[in-house]
C-alpha positions as CSV (number, residue, x, y, z in Angstrom):
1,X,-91.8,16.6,64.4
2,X,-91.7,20.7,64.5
3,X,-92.6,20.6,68.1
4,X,-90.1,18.6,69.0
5,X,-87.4,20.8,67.4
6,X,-88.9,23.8,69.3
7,X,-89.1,21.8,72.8
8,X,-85.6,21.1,72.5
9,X,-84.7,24.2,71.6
10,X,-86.4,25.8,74.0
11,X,-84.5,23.2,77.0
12,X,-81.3,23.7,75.7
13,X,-81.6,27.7,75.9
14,X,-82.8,27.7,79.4
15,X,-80.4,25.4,80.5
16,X,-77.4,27.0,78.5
17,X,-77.7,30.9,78.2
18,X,-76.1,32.7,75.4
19,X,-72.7,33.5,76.2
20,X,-70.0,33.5,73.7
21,X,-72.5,33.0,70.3
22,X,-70.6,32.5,67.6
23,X,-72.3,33.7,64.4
24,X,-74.9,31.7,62.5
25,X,-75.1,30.7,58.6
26,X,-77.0,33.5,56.9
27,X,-80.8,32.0,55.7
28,X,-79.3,32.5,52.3
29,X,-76.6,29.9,53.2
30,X,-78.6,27.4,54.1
31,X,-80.6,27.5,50.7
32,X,-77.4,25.4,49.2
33,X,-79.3,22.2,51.3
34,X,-81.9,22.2,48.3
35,X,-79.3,22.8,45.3
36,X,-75.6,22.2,45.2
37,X,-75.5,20.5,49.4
38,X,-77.3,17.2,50.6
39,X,-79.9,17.8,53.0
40,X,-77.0,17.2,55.7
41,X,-74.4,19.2,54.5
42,X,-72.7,17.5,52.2
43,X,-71.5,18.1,48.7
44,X,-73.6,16.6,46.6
45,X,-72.0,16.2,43.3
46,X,-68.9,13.3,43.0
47,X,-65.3,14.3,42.4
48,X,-63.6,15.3,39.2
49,X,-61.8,11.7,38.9
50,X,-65.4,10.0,39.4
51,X,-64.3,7.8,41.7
52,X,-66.7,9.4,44.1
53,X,-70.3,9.2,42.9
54,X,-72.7,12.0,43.1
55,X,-75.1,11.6,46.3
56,X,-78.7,10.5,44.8
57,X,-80.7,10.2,48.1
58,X,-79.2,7.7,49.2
59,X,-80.2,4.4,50.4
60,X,-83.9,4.3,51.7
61,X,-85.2,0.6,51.4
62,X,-84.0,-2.6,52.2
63,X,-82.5,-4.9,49.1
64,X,-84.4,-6.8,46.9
65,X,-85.0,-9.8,48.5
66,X,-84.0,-9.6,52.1
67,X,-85.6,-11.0,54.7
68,X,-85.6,-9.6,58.1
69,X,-83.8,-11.9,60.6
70,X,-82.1,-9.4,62.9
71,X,-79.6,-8.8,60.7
72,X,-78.5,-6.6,57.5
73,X,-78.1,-8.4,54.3
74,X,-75.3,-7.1,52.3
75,X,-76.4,-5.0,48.9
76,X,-73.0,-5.4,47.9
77,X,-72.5,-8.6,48.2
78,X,-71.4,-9.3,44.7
79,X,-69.1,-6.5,44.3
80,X,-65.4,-6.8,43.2
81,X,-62.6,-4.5,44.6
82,X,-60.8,-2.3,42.9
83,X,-57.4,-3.0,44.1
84,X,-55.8,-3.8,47.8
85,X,-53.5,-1.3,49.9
86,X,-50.6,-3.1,51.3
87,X,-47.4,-2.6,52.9
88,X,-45.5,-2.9,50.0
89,X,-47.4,-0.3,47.9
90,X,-49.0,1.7,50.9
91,X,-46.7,4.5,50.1
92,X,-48.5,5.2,46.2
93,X,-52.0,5.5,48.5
94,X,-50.3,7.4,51.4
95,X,-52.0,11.3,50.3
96,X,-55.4,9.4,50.8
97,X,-55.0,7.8,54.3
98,X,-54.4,8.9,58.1
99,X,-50.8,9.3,59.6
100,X,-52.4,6.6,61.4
101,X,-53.7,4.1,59.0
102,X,-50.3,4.5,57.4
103,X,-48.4,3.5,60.5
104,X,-50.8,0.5,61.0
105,X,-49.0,-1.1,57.5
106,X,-45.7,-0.2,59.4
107,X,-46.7,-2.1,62.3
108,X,-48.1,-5.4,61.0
109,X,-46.8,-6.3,57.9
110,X,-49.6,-8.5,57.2
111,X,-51.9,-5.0,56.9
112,X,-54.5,-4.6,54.0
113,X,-56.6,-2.4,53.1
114,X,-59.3,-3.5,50.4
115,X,-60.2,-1.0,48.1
116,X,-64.1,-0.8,47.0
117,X,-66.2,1.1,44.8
118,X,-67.8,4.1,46.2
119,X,-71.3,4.2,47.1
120,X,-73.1,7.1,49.2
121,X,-75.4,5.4,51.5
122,X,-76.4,7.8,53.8
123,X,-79.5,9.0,54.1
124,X,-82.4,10.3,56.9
125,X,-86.1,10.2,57.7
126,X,-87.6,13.4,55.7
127,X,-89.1,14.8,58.7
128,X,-85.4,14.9,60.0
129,X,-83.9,16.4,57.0
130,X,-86.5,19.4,57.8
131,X,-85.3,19.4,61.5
132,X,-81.4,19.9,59.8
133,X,-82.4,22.6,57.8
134,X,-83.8,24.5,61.0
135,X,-80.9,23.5,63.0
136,X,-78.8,25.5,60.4
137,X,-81.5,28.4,60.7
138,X,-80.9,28.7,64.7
139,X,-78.4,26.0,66.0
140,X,-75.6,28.5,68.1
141,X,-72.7,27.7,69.8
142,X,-71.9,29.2,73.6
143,X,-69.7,28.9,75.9
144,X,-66.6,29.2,74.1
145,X,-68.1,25.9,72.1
146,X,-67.9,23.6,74.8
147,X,-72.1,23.7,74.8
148,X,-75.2,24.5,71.7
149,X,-78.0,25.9,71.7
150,X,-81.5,25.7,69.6
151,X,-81.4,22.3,67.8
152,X,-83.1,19.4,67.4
153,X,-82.4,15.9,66.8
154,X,-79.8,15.7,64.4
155,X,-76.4,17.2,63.6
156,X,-76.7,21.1,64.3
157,X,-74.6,22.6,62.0
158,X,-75.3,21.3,58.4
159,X,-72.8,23.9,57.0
160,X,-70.2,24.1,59.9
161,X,-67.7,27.5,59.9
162,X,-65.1,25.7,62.7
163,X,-63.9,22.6,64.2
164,X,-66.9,23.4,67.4
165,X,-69.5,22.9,65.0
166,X,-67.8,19.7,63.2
167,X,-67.5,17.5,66.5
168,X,-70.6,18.8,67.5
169,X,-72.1,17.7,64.2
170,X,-71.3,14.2,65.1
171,X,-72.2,14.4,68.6
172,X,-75.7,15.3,67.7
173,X,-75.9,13.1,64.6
174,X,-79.1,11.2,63.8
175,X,-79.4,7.9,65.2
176,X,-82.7,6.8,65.3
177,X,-84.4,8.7,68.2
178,X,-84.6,5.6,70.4
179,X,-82.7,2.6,69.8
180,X,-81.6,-0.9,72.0
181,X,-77.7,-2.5,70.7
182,X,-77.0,-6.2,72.0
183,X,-73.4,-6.7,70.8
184,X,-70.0,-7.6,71.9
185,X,-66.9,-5.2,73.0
186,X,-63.7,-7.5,72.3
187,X,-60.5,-6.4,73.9
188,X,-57.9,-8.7,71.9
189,X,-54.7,-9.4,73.7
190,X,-51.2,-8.8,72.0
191,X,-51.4,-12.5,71.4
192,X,-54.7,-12.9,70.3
193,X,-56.5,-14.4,72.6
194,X,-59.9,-12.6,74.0
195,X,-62.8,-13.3,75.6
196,X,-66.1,-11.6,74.2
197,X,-67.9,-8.7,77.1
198,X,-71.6,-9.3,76.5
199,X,-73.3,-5.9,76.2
200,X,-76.8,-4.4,75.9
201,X,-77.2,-0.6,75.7
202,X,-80.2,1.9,74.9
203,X,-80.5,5.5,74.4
204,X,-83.2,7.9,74.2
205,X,-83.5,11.3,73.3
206,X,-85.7,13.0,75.6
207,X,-87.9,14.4,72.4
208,X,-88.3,10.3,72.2
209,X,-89.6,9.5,75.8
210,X,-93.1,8.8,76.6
211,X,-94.7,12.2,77.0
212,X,-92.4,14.1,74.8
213,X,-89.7,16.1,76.4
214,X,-90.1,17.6,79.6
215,X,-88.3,21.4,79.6
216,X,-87.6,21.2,83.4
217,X,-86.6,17.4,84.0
218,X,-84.7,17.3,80.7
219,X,-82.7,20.5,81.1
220,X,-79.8,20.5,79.2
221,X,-80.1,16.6,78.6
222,X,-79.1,15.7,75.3
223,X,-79.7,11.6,75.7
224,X,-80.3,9.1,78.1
225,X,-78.5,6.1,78.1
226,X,-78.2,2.5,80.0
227,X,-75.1,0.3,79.2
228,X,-75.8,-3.6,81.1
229,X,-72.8,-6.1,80.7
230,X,-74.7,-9.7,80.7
231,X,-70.9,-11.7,80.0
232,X,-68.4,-13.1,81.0
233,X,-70.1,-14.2,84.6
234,X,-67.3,-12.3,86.8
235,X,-68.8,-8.6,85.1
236,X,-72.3,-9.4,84.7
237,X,-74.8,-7.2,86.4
238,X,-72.6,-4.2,85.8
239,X,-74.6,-1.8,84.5
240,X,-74.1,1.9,83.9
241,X,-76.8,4.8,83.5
242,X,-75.7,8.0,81.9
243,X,-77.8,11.2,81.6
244,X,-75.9,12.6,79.0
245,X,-75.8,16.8,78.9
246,X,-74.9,19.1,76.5
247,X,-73.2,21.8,77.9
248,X,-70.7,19.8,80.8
249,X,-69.1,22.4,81.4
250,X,-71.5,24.0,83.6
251,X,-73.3,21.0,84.1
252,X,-71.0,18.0,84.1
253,X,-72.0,13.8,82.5
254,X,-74.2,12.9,85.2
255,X,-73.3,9.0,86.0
256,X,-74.1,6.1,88.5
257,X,-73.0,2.8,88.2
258,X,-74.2,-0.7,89.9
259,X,-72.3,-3.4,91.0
260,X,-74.7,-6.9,91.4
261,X,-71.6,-8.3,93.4
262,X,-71.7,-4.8,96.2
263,X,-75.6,-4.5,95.3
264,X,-75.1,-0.7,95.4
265,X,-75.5,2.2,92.7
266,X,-72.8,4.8,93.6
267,X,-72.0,7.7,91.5
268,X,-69.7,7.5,88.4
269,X,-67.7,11.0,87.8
270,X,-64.9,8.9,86.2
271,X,-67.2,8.1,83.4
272,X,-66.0,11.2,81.6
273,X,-62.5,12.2,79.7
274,X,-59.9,9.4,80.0
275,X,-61.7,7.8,82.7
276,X,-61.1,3.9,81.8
277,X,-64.4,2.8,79.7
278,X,-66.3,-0.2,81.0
279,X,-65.9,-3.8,80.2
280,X,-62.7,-3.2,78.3
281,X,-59.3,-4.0,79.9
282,X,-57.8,-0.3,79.9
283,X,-58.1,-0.4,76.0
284,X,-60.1,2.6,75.4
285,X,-61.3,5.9,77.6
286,X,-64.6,7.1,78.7
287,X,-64.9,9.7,75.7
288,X,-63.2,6.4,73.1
289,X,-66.9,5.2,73.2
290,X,-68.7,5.8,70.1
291,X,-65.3,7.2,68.6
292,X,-65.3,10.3,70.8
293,X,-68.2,11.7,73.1
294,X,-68.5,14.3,75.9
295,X,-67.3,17.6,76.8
296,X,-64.4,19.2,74.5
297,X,-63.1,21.7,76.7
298,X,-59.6,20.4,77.6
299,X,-58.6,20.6,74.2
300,X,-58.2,23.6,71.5
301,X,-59.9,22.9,68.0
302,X,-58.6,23.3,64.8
303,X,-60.1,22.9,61.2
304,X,-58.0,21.3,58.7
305,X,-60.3,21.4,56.1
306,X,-61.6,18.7,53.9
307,X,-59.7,15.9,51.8
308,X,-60.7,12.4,50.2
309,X,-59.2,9.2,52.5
310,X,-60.0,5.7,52.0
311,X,-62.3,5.0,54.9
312,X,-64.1,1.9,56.5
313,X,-68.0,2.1,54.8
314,X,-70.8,-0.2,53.6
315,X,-69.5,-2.5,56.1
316,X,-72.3,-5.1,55.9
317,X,-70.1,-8.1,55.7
318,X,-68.4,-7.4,58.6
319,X,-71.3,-7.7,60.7
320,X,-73.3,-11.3,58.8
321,X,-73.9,-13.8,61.1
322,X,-72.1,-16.0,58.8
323,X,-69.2,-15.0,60.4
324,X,-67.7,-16.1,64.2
325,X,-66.0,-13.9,66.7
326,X,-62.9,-15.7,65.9
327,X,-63.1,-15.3,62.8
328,X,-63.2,-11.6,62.6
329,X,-60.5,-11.6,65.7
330,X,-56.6,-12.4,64.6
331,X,-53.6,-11.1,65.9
332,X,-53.0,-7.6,65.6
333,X,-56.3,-6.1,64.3
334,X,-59.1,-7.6,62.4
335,X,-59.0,-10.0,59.5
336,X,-58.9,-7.5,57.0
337,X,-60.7,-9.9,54.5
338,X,-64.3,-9.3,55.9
339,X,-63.3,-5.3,56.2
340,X,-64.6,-3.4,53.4
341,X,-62.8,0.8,52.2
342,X,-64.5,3.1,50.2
343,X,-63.3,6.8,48.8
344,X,-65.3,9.6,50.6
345,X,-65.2,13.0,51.3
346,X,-64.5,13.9,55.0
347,X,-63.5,16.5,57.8
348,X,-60.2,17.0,59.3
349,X,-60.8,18.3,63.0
350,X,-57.8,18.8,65.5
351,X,-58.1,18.4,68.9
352,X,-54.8,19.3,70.5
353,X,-54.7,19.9,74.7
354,X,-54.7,22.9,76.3
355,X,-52.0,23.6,78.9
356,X,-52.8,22.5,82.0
357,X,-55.4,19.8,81.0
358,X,-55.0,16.4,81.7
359,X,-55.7,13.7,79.1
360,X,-54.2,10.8,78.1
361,X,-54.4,11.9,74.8
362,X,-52.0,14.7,73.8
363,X,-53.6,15.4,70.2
364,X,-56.8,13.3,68.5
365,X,-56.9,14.1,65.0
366,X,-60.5,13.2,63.4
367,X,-62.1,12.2,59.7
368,X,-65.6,12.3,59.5
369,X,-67.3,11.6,56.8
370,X,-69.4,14.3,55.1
371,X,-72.6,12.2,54.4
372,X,-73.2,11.2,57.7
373,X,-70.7,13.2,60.3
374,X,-69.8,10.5,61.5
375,X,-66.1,10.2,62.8
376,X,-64.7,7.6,60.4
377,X,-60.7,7.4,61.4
378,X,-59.4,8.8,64.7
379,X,-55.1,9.1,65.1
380,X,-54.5,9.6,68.8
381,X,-51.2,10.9,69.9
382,X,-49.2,10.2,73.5
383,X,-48.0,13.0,75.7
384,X,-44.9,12.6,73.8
385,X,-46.1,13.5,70.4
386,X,-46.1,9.6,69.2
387,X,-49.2,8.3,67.4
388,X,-50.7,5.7,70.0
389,X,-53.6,4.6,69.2
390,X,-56.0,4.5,65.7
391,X,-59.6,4.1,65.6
392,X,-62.0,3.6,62.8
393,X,-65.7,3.4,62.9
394,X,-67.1,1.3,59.9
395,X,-70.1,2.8,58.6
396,X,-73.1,1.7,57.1
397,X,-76.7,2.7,56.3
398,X,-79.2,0.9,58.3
399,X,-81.6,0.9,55.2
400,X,-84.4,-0.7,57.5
401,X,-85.0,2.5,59.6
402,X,-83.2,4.7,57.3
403,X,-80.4,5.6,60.0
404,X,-76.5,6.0,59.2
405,X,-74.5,4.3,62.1
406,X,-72.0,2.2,62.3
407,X,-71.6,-1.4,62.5
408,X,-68.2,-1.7,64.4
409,X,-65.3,0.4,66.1
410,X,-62.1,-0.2,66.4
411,X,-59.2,1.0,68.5
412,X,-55.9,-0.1,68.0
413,X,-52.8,0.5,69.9
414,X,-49.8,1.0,68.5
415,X,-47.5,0.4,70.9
416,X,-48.3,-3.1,73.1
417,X,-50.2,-4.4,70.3
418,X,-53.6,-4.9,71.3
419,X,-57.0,-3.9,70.1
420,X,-60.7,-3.1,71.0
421,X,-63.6,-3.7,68.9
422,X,-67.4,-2.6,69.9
423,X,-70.0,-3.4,68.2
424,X,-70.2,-6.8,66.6
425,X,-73.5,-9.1,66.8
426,X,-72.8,-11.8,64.7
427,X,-73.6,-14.8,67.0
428,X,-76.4,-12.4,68.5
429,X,-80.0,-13.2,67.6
430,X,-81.4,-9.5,68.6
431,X,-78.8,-7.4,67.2
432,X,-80.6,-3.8,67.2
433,X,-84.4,-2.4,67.9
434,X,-85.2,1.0,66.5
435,X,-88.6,2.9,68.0
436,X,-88.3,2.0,71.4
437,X,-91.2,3.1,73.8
438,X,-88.9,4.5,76.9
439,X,-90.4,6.1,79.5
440,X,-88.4,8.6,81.9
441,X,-88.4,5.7,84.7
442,X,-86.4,3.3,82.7
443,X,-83.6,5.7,83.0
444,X,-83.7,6.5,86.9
445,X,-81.3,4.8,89.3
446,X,-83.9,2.3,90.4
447,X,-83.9,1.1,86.8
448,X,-80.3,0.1,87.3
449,X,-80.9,-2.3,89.9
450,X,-83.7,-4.3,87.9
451,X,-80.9,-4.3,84.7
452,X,-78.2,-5.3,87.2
453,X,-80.2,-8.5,88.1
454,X,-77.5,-11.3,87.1
């Protein structure tokens, strides 16, 4: 595992240079991962109220009893909530929750938000906890912290100083290495109705490829990625390869995308910013995809700081194949039955545009959650200073790999009243494989033909 820290180190720095270094986290710093910090970053003791739990390791093996059928059983199953947020006592939880989550109650009445008892999940191979530790050792910011230098496979900065080294901390987040997602991405009309896009996607991390990383072919690649729609008939065969860069900036996303109707692959540079994301009726952007991705350049960071919110986490119900599309799927947003809210820690980021940029998005405000960086609640603002649209990711452990992802998004707009969601694979039968074999080839352009096969 060391060498592939130092291969990727090594790419990254040839392909990045060392402008602009912002400076690093003293060795002594870092030695708070061992006492009073997780091995990510995170505090490790609970609050003063105790209703967040100390972090004990979190959660490494699968359940007693479970049994493997493509899906997570729920170790929570049993569990009672503490109380319900509604629109008649959202107010008396208000310090807690987004601008955003807040206006959701305003919007639809019908709102909840069910209140459960903490539990800190999150946890990461030990080989990859070592590969943290040295990322906080040499991991630097360049470019005005639109690119990073000298880390491996997991989040760079495990004791960020700025709102660079937060969203970069999710960008570079763990997530298995090598993974393949068969799921759903449901854009839900104002009245309901949808109809289900069929998606399978994979991602590799060059360190993950056969052959290891190569420091010339991989330059400045963070991960490579294949997105195939397989439904409804009139999209399938649309299939999207991304080689995904660090720095794009100075090297931009590169993107092709194949049509099976034209039978050609074409380059894709509006897979990038506010470029309309695939498969999903104008309801989310390029960089909506996996809650916000790509370069941050046309906005100006700002830390916040850190604050306890009631987030989405330990979703596991949400995603049992007990449940039906339509059942998750109602008017408005999700049936907030199956939807499970915790207390946790997170990040407050602010991403507001610089003058002169061009984004849909006026300001993006971000929560991530300090166990697994992941961005947890997103409040998205209009060029008129109006919230717009809110996102949530629903967290939970994948205790089989030992991998914190998610098992849903969401993005819902506040203004015509429809949502997205991305993710779900409850009528799937092979929902996600971890420890692909991927070789360099599957991610070429000819690769996107043989996907694009309807």
């Amino acid at each position: 595992m060391k060498n592939i820290y130092m291969k990727a180190a090594l790419c990254a720095a040839l392909a990045l240079g060392v402008s602009n270094i912002l400076a690093k986290v003293p060795a002594s710093e870092l030695a708070r991962l061992d006492t009073d910090l997780t091995p990510m970053g995170a505090e490790r003791a609970g609050n003063a109220a105790g209703t967040i739990p100390a972090w004990t390791g979190g959660m490494t093996e699968a359940p007693a009893g479970f049994v493997d059928d493509g899906h997570l059983a729920d170790p929570f199953a049993g569990e009672q909530p503490l109380f319900t947020i509604t629109a008649s006592n959202v107010d008396q939880y208000a310090a807690n929750l987004s601008p955003g989550q807040v206006a959701l109650f305003k919007k639809y009445p019908d709102y909840k938000m069910i209140v459960y008892p903490t539990h800190r999940t999150a946890a990461l191979p030990p080989d990859v906890y070592d590969i943290v530790k040295e990322n906080g050792l040499n991991a630097e910011l360049v470019n005005d912290g639109n690119g990073v230098i000298n880390f491996g496979v997991a989040q760079a900065f495990p004791i960020p100083q700025n709102a660079y080294e937060v969203f970069w901390n999710h960008v570079t987040r763990y997530r298995g290495g090598s993974a393949q997602r068969t799921y759903v991405q449901v854009p839900v009309q104002a009245s309901g109705a949808f109809v289900p896009v069929g998606i399978t996607d994979t991602f590799t991390w060059p360190q993950y490829l056969e052959g290891g990383m190569d420091p010339e072919k991989d330059r400045n690649v963070l991960v490579y990625f294949t997105y195939a729609i397989h439904s409804p008939p009139q999209l399938t065969g649309t299939v999207l390869l991304v080689h995904e860069t660090v720095n794009q900036v100075t090297d931009p996303r590169r993107a092709w995308l194949y049509n099976a109707g034209q039978r050609r692959v074409r380059r894709a540079p509006q897979v990038a910013y506010d470029g309309p994301g695939q498969g999903s009726d104008g309801t989310r952007t390029a960089d909506d995809f996996d809650m916000m991705n790509g370069a941050p350049d046309r906005y100006d960071w700002k830390l916040i700081g850190k604050k306890e919110m009631y987030i989405p986490y330990n979703s596991y119900r949400l995603g049992s194949p007990d449940l039906s599309y339509k059942d998750i799927h109602t008017k408005g947003h999700m049936n907030q039955d199956y939807v499970r809210y915790e207390l946790h820690r997170v990040w407050e980021i602010e991403a507001t545009l610089k003058e002169g940029a061009r984004h849909i998005y006026a300001k993006r405000v971000f929560f991530l959650d300090e166990d697994t960086w992941q961005i947890a609640v997103k409040d998205q603002y209009d060029g008129q200073g109006q919230l717009w649209r809110i996102g949530e990711g629903h967290i939970i452990q994948y205790y089989t790999e030992i991998v914190p992802w998610i098992t849903v998004e969401t993005l819902m707009d506040l203004n015509d009243g429809r949502y997205l969601t991305l993710g779900l694979t409850n009528e799937e039968k092979s929902a996600y494989i971890f420890d692909l074999k991927m070789s360099r080839g599957d991610y070429d352009t000819g690769a996107l033909r043989r996907l694009g096969k309807r």
